[in-house]
N, C-alpha and C positions, 0 to 999 in steps of 0.2 A: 333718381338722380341725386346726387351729393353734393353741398357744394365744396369749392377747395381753398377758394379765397376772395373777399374774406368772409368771416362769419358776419352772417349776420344778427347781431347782437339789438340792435336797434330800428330793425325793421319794420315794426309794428308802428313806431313814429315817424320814419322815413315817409314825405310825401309821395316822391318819384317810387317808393311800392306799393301801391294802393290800387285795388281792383280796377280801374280804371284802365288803365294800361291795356295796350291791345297784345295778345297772345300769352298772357300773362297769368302763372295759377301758382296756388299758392298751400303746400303740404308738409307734414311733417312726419318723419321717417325715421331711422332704424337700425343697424348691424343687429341682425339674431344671433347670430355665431361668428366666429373665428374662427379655422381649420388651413392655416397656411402653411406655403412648403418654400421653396428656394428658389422660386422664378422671380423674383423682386428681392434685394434685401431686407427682410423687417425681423426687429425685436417685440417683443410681446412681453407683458409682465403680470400683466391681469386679463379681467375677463373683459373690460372694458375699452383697452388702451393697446396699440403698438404704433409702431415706429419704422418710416418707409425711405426708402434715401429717395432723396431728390432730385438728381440726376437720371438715375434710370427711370423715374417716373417721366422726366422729361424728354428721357428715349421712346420711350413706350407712345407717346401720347405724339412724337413729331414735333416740338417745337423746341425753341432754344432758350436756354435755359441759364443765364450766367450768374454768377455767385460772387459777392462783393464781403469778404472779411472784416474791411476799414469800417463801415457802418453796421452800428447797432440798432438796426431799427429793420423793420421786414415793414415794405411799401404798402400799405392798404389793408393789412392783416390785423384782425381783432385779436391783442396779446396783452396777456395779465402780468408781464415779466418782461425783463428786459432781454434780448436777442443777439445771436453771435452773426448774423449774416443779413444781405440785402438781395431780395428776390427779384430780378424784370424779365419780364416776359417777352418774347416777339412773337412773330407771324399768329398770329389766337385767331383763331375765325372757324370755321364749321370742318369735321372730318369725318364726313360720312357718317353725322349725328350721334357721336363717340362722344364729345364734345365741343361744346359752345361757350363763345362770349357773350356777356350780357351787363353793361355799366360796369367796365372794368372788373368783373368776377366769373372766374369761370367755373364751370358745372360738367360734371361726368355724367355720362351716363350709368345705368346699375348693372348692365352687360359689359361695360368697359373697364367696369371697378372689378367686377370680379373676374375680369381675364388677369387687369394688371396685378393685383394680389394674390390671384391663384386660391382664392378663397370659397366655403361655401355658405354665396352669402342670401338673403333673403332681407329684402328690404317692407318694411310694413310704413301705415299709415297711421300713427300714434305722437303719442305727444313728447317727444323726443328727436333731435336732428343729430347729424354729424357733424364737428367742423375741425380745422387742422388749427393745431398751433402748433409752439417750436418746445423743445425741451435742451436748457443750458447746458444737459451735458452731453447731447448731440448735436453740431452743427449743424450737421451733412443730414440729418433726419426731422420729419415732419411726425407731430403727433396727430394720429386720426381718434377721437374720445367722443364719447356720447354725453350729451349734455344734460344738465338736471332739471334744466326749467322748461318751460313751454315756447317754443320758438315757432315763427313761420318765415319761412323762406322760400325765395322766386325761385320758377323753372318757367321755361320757355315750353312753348307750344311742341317746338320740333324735335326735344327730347322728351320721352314716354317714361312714364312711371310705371311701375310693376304692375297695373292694372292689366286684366283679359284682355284677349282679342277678340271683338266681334265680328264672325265673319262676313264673307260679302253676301248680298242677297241680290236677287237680280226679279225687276217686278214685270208685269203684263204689260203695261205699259205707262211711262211717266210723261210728265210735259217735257218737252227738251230743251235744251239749252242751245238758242241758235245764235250765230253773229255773224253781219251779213255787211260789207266794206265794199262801197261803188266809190270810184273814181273818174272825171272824164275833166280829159283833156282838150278847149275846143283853140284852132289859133286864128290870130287877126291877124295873120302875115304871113303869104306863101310859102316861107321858108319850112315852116315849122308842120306836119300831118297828124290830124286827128289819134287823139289816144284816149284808149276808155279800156276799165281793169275792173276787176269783180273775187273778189274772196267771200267764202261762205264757209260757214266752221260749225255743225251740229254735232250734237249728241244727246241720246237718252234712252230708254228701253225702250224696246217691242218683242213681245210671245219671249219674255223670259232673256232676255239677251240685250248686252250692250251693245249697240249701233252707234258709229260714225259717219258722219258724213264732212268730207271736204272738197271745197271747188278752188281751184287756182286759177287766176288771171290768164289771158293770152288765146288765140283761135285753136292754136294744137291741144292744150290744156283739157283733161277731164275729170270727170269727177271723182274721189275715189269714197267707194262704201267699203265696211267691214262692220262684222258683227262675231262678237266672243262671246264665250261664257265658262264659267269653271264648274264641274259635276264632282260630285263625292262620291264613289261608289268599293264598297267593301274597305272603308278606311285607307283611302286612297282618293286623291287628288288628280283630277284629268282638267285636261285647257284644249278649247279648239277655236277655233275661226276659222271664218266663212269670209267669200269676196273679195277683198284687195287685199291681198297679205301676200308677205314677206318669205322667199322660200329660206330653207335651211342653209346655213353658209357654210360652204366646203373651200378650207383656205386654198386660194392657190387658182381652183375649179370656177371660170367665168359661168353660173349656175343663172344668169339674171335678176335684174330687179322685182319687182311686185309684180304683181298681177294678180289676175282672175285664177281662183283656186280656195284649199282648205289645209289646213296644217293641224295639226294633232301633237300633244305631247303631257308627258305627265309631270305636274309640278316637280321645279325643280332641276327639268332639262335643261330650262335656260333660265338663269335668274339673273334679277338686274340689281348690281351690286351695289348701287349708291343713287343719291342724286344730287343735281349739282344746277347753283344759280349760275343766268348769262345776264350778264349786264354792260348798259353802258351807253355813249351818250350821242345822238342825233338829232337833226332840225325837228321843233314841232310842226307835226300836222304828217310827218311819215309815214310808209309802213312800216313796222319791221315783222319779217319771217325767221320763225328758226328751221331750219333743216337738220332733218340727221340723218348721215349716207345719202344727200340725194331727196330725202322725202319732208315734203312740209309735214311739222308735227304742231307747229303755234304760231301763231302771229296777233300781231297788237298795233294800236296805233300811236305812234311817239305823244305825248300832253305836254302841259306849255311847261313842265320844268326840263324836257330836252333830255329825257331818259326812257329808255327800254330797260323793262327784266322782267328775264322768262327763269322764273323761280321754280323749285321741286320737279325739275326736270329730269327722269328717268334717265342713267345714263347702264350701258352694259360691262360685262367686265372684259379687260384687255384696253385695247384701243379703240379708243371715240372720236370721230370726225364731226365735230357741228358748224353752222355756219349762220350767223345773222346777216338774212340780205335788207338793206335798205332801199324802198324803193321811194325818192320823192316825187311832188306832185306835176314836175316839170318832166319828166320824164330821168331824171337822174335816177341810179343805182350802183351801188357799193355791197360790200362783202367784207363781211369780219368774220374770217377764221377762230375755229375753238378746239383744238386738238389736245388731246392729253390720255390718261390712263385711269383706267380702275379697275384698283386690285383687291375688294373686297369681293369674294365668293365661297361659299362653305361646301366642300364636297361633301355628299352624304355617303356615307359609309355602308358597304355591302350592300345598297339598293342601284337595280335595274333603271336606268331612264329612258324608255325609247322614244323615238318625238320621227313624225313623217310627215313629207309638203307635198301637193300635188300641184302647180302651178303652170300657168302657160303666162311667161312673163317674156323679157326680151335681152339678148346678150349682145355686146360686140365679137365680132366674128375673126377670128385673129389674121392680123396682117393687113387687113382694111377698117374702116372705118362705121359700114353699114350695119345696120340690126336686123337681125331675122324672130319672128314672133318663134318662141322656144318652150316649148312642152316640158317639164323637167317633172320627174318621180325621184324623192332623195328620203331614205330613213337612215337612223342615226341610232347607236344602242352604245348610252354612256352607264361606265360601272363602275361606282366607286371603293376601288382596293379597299382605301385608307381613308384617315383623317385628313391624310397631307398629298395622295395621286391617284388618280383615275384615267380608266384607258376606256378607249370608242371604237367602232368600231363603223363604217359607212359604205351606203350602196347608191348609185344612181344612174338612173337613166336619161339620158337627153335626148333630143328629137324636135328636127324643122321643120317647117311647115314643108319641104322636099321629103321629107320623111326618113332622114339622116340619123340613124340612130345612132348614140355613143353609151355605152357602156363603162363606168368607175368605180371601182372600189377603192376602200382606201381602212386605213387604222392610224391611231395615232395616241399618244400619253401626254397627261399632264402631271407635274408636281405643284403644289403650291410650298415654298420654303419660305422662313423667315422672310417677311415683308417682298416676297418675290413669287415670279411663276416662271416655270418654264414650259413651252408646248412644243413637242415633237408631234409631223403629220407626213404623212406618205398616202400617196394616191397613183392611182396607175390605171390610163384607159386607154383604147383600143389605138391610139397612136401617141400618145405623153405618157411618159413616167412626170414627176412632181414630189418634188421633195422638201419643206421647208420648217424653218425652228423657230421661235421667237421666244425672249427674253426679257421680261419684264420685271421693274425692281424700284423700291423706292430705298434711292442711293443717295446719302450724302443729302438728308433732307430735301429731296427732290425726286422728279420722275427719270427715272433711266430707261433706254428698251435696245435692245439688238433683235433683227430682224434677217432672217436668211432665208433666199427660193432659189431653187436650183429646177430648171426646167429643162427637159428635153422634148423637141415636140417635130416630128415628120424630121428628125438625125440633125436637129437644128439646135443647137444649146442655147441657151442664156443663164447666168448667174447676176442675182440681185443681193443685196449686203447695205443694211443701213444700220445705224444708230445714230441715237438720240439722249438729248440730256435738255432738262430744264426744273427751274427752282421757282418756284412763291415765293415771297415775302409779303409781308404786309399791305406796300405800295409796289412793290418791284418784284418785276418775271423777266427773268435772261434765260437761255434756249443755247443748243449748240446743236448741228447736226453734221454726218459726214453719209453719204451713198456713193455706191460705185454700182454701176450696170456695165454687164459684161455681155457680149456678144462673141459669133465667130467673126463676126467684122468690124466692128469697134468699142469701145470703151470708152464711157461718160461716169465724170468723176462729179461730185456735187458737196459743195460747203454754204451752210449757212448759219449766222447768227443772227438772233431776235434780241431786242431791248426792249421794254417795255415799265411804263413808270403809268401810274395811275391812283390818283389824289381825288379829294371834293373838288378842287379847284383846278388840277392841272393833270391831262392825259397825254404822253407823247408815247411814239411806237416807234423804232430803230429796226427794222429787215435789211442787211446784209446779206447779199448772194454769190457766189463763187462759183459757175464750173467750166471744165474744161472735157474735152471729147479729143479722143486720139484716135486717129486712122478713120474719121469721117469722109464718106465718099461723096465728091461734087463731079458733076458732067457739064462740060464747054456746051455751050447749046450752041452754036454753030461749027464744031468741029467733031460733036458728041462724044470727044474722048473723056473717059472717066480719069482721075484721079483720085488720092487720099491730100487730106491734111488734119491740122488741128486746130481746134477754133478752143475759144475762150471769150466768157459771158462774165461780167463783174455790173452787178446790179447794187443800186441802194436803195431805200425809200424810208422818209420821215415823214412822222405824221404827228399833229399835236391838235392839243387843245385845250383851253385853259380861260378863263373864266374872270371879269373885271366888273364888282359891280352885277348890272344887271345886263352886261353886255357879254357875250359869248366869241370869243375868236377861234378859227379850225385854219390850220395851214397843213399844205404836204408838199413834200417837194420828192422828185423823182430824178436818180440818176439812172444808166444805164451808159454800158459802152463795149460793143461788138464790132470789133473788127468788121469792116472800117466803118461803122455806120455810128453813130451818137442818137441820144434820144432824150434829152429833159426838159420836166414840166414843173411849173412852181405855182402855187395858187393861194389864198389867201379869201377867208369868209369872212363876216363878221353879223350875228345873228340878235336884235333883242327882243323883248314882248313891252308892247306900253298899251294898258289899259283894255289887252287883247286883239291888238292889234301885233301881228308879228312880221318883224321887217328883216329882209335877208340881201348883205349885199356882196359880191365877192368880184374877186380878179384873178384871173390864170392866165398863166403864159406858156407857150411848148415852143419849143426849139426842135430842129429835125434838121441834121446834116449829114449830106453822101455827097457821093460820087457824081463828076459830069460825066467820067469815062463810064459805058457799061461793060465794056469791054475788059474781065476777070483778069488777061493778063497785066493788065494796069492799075489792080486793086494795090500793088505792093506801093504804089507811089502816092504817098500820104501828104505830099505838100498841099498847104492851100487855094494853091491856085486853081487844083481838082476839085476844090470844093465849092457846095450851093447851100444856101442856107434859107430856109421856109421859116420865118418867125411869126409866129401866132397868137395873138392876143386877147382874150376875152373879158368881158365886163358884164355884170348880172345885176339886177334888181328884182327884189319877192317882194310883195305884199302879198298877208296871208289876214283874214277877218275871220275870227270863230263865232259862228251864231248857235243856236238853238236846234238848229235844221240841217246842220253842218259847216264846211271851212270852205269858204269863198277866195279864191286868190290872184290876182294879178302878175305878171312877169313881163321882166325887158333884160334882152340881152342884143350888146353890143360886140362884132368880133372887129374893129377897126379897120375892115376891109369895104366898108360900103352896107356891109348885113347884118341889117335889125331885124330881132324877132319880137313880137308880141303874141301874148298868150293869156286865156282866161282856164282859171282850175275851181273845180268843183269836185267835192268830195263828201261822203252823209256815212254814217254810222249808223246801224240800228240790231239795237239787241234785244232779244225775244225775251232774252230769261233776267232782266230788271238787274242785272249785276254790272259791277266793272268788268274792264276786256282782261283783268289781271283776275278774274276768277271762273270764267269761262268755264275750264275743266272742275268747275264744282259740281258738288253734288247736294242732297238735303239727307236728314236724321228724320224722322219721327220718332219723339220718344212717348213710352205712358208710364207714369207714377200713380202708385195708390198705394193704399194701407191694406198690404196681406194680413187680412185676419189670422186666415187658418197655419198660415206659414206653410203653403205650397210650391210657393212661386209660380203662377198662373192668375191671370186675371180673370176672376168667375162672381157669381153672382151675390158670392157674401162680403165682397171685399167692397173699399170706398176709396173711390179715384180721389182725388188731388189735385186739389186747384190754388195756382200763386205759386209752383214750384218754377226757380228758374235753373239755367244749368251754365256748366262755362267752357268753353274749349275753341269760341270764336270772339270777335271782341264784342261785334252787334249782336249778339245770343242774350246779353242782356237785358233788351229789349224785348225779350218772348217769353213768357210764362206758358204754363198749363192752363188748359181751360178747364169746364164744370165737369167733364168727363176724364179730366188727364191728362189729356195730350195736349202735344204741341209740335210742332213741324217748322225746325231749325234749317233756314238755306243756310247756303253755302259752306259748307263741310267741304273738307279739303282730300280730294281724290285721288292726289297724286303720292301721298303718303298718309301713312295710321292718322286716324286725327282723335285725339281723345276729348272726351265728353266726359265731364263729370258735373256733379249735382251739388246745388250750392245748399250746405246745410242750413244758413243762414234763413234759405225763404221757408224752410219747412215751418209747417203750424203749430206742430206740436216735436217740442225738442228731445224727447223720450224716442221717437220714429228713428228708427235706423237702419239701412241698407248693407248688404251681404258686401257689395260691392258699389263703391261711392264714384266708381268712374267705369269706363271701358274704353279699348283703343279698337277703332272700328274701321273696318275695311268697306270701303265703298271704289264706286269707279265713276268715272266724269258721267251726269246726267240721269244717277241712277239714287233711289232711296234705300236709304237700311231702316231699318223699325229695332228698338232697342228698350226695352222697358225695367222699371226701377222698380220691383217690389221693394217697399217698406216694412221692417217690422219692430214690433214695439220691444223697447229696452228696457232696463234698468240700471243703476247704479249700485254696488256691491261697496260697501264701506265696512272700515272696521280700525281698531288700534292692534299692532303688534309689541309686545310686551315680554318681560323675560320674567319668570319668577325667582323671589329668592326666600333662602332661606329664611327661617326663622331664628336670628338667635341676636345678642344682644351686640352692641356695639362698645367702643369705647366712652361710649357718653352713659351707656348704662341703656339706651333706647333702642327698642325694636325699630328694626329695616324693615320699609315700605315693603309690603309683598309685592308687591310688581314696577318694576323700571319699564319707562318707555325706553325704546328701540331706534332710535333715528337714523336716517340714510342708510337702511338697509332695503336689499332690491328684492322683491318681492312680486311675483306672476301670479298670476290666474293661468289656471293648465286645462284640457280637458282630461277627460279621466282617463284617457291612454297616454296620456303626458306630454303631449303637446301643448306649450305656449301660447297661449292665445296675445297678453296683452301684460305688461309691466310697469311697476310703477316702483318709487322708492318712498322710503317713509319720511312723515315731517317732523321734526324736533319734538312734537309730544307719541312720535310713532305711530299716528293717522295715517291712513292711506286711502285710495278710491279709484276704481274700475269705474270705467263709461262703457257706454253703451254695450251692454251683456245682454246675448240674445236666451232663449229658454233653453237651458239644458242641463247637465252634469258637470262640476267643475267642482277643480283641487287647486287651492295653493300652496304654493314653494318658493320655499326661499334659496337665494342663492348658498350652492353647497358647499364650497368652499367661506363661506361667513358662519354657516354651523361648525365645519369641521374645526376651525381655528378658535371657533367661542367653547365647543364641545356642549352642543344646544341640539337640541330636538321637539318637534311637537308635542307636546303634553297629550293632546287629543289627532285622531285623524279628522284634519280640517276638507272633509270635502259637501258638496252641499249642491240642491239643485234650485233651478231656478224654475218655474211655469210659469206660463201663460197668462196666467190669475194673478202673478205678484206682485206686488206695488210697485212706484215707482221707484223703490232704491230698498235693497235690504242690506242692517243690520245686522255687521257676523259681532258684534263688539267685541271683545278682547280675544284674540289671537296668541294664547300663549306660550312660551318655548320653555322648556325646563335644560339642569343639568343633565347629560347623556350623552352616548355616544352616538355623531349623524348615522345614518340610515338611507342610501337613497331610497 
């Protein structure tokens, strides 16, 4: 990662950057090369420096970017000169871990850097950083330059550094990670029936394989198992699962939900292109669930600051449906929709992906409502053309428990274009054809999608047609949508707008609904004659909430109005915590007015006199107590009609695996460090473990050293993305020790261990002066010239003897220079070649030299020296 603004120049005395900080590490890095072409504007003028316009940087990256001429000052930026422009920023927050904010400075990634420059870049671990400044005679361009001193600067946890990947491993069997959520409801008042709820959330290995297990609440409710694993065989990549899985989805093709079955496919059939936090704010002492499609994937329990987030959540590419259900302890439940797009996915080029489900799950059966248990066989053969579209190819068979079999095939193309996708699918079974397209794009800083299904099924048509639009900004998301369904018999049109505002202190949510239906058929139920007409539905709902103090207010209020019927509810909470004690009291009112006539011919007469009005009133009182043992609660509810309810709640938490319920889907590291003697990398019986190494990549990992043997076994490692581990030079014993590789980004899965080990090997320090020689002859003073000039700020590497780079540095005013940590081998230095060709300098001597295993701790090249000549690469 890079940073872009600002530099951090004064970091090292900066208190707010200090290891302390949780997810926080701290490296310094690199540009090896330069190789750019014409995908970004930039100048280059040296080997060190170019120049990016800032604008398209600010296309590239998705956010908004405005440019102020009238001031000379650039906001928060480390500059040694004075400036033609004023830089601010909006919407900054996570894109698919492309880029992050962190204390108003943002950070690239080094896969983002080198898309948006088009460069080939290679980022190292040295003493040297990047940072941007401005250059006077470019407004419009940012300078990228490498620095000359020794700097350290932040990077977050969620973007990786050029460090390996280690992969996953999967063990025999681990302790697992359980969390286990009782609820019960008992009432002291007729009114109100007994309720009791039960959530169970494991996982961990057994016989080589990740297991899940979840239980949901409710009498229907079962439990769902799954167990995966990923196999490597002939440089190749396989994934299967076993149990409750998910079959393959054929758009368009009601194929069923989960069930009992196995699915097959080779990495990269289906990849999850992003992930993305949910957040946001509910009574303490709650549930909350997240679903996706239908399926609980997390749940948590709301804590006294009155917030849920389900963080590094897996999401797919296309379109994502999630939902946090709220359920409180009175029996309340609520539903927060999360729908939106992802459109990061990399087609692999000229590779095969086949992937096959065998599942007996359950579908709706069309034109009724009912489920029939459904046998489905579905394989899938996706081929990637190109870099930018891929075609598929699919088979399936379906089958009832009547033993109905359906037959479908189908094919279908994807492009991926500039910040877009397009998907063409065609399917055809033994009585539907099925044809539809979707369009997805990130438009106008935002998400856009168009959607088309054209169905024919037993000579029965319907056409479906939606699109969509919605924006982020920092505190603010507005949405538009428009559908139309079409039938042979009627036609339903659908408008909605979403508003949405959300601050520390204040969240409101704005749902506007519009439709209308044409030629909907109604039948007289005493005369049974059918007709058509057209009805129209205009819905609204506000919802807020906002923050006083150490008091919480939630209001919603609900309009609706359907010919001829009305329907609004307004309500009003007010929530606080004193000394753990938490008190919840609210009021709701609904209104419901119709008709006295039931009689349809008389629905056209809208005067009041036809009308009845049910007004309804409620009143609520919480006391909730959090103990040790769990949340104790009391409830009174009044509805103004004579009926009181009382009620006592009990609810316990208990987790197996000693974590919070925000880490559940962790995992552990075990790593071992020692001192490879031999320089094999393997740990064997000449080598000597390491003890007092600690390492960083969690914020409590600081609290875990190596023991007398080495290891050490780090919880909580983060499973749902890379979590890198690196080793903190600082505890090492002896500061000569040095590792191939000071970090790794390791693949683990919820409940499961990776083993990762740190050979050490011993270094040395290479030092030396670089020096010019000069002639011998006299001056105007009549005095011999010093035979040798020191050489200052010239750049200068260490190469290996096939000339590759290992490690640079530049010289200091008496033309000293020093290599760290140099492991045993062969090595040349070079100087940069354009500084000879322009001095017309060349090595006096072939400087190359080797280092062993036996050598001290620092050798001794001392003078370094260049003569007149012509360079030589």
């Amino acid at each position: 990662m890079l940073p872009l603004l600002p530099a951090l120049a004064n970091a090292q005395e900066d208190p707010a950057f200090t290891q302390e900080d949780p997810e926080i590490f701290y490296l310094d890095m690199f540009l090896e090369r330069y190789d750019l072409d014409s995908t970004i504007d930039a100048i280059t003028y040296d080997y060190e420096e170019f120049y990016l316009n800032l604008e398209q940087l600010s296309q590239t990256l998705r956010f908004t970017l405005s440019v102020d001429y009238k001031n000379r000052r650039i906001s928060g930026w480390y500059i040694k000169q004075q400036n033609l422009i004023n830089l601010s920023f909006s919407e900054l927050g996570n894109q698919g871990a492309s880029w992050v904010t962190f204390e108003g400075q943002l950070y690239l990634s080094t896969k983002k850097l080198t898309d948006i420059f088009a460069l080939t870049a290679k980022i190292n671990t040295i003493k040297s950083v990047a940072i941007i400044s401005t250059h006077e005679q470019h407004p419009m361009m940012a300078k990228l330059s490498r620095s000359k001193e020794y700097r350290k600067i932040i990077l977050l946890n969620e973007l990786k550094v050029n460090y390996p990947v280690h992969p996953d491993q999967f063990q025999m069997v681990t302790p697992p990670n359980i969390a286990f959520r009782y609820s019960k409801l008992a009432p002291l008042t007729d009114q109100t029936s007994s309720q009791q709820r039960v959530s169970l959330d494991a996982n961990g290995d057994i016989l080589k394989h990740a297991v899940t297990l979840s239980l949901n609440r409710g009498d229907s409710s079962k439990a769902h198992l799954n167990a995966h694993k990923n196999i490597h065989w002939l440089n190749t990549k396989y994934r299967y699962e076993l149990g409750d899985v998910r079959p393959i989805t054929l758009p368009g093709i009601p194929v069923g939900g989960r069930g009992a079955g196995i699915r097959f496919a080779i990495n990269g059939a289906e990849q999850e292109s992003n992930r993305r936090r949910f957040e946001g704010y509910a009574t303490p002492g709650w549930d909350a669930e997240l679903y996706q499609n239908g399926r609980l994937v997390a749940f948590q329990v709301i804590g006294d600051d009155g917030k849920y987030i389900f963080d590094n959540m897996p999401i797919s590419f296309g379109f994502n449906r999630f939902t946090v259900k709220l359920y409180g302890g009175y029996g309340e439940i609520k539903n927060v929709p999360y729908e939106f797009f992802g459109l990061d996915k990399n087609i692999l080029p000229g590779q095969i992906t086949p992937e096959i489900s065998v599942v007996n799950s359950a579908r709706t059966v069309l034109f009724n409502q009912s489920e029939e248990n459904t046998n489905n066989l579905i394989t899938r053969f996706n081929y990637g053309i190109n870099h930018w579209s891929a075609a598929r190819i699919s088979a399936a068979q379906l089958s009832t428990k009547d033993q109905e079999k359906e037959g479908v095939i189908g094919a279908g193309w994807t492009a991926l274009l500039p910040r877009s996708r397009l998907d063409l699918d065609w399917f055809k079974g033994d009585t539907e054809i099925n044809k539809s397209a979707a369009f997805l794009s990130s438009l106008w800083q935002g998400d856009f999608s168009v959607n088309w299904r054209d169905k024919n099924i037993l000579a029965q048509a319907s056409t479906q047609i939606d699109a969509n639009y919605s924006r982020t900004f920092e505190t603010l998301r507005w949405g538009l949508s428009a559908a139309q369904i079409k039938t042979d018999l009627e036609r339903t049109n659908t408008y909605a707008l979403q508003f949405s505002y959300n601050s520390d202190y204040l969240q409101h949510t704005h749902n506007l609904l519009f439709s209308r239906t044409a030629n909907s058929s109604t039948t007289d139920t005493l005369t049974t004659n059918g007709s058509t007409t057209d009805s129209s539905t205009l819905s609204s709902r506000h919802n807020a909430n906002f923050r006083l103090g150490r008091f919480t207010f939630q209001g919603e209020l609900k309009l609706a109005l359907d010919q001829p019927q009305k329907f609004d509810k307004a309500s009003i909470q007010v929530r606080t915590n004193i000394n753990g004690l938490a008190i919840s009291s609210g009021f709701s009112q609904d209104l419901f007015t119709g008709d006295n006539n039931s009689d349809n011919n008389n629905r056209s007469n809208n005067n009041l006199s036809n009308k009845k009005f049910d007004d309804k009133k409620t009143f609520d009182l919480k006391l909730t107590q959090k103990t040790r043992f769990g949340r104790w609660g009391l409830g009174f509810a009044n509805d103004f009609s004579g009926e009181r309810t009382i009620s006592l709640n009990f609810s316990t938490d208990i987790g197996f695996d000693s974590r919070s319920p925000a880490s559940r889907q962790a995992s552990s590291i075990h790593t071992t460090v020692f001192h490879d003697t031999n320089y094999n990398g393997v740990f064997d019986e000449n080598d000597k473990p390491l003890q007092g190494v600690r390492f960083s990549g969690r914020h409590h990992w600081k609290h875990y050293q190596s023991d007398a043997v080495g290891k050490v076994r780090l919880p909580g490692a983060n499973s749902s993305q890379l979590q890198l581990i690196e080793l903190d030079k600082n505890s090492l014993p002896d500061p000569f020790l040095h590792a191939k590789h000071l970090g790794f980004q390791v693949k683990t899965h919820a409940g499961g261990a990776n083993h990762v080990t740190f050979p050490l090997w011993r270094t040395v320090e290479v030092e030396g002066f670089l020096v010019r020689k000069n002639k011998i002859e006299l001056n105007n003073n009549n005095t011999n010239q010093p035979p040798l000039t020191a050489l200052p700020g010239v750049k200068i590497s260490l190469a290996t003897k096939e000339g590759k780079p290992i490690v640079r540095a530049s010289t200091e005013y008496d033309g000293f220079f020093v290599f760290d940590h140099v492991l045993p081998g062969e090595y040349c230095l070079k100087v940069e070649g354009r500084y000879l060709k322009k001095k017309i300098l060349k090595f006096e001597h072939n400087r190359c030299f080797e280092v062993s295993e036996n050598s001290k701790d620092y050798i001794d090249l001392k003078d370094v020296v260049l003569v007149q000549g012509e360079y030589q690469q």
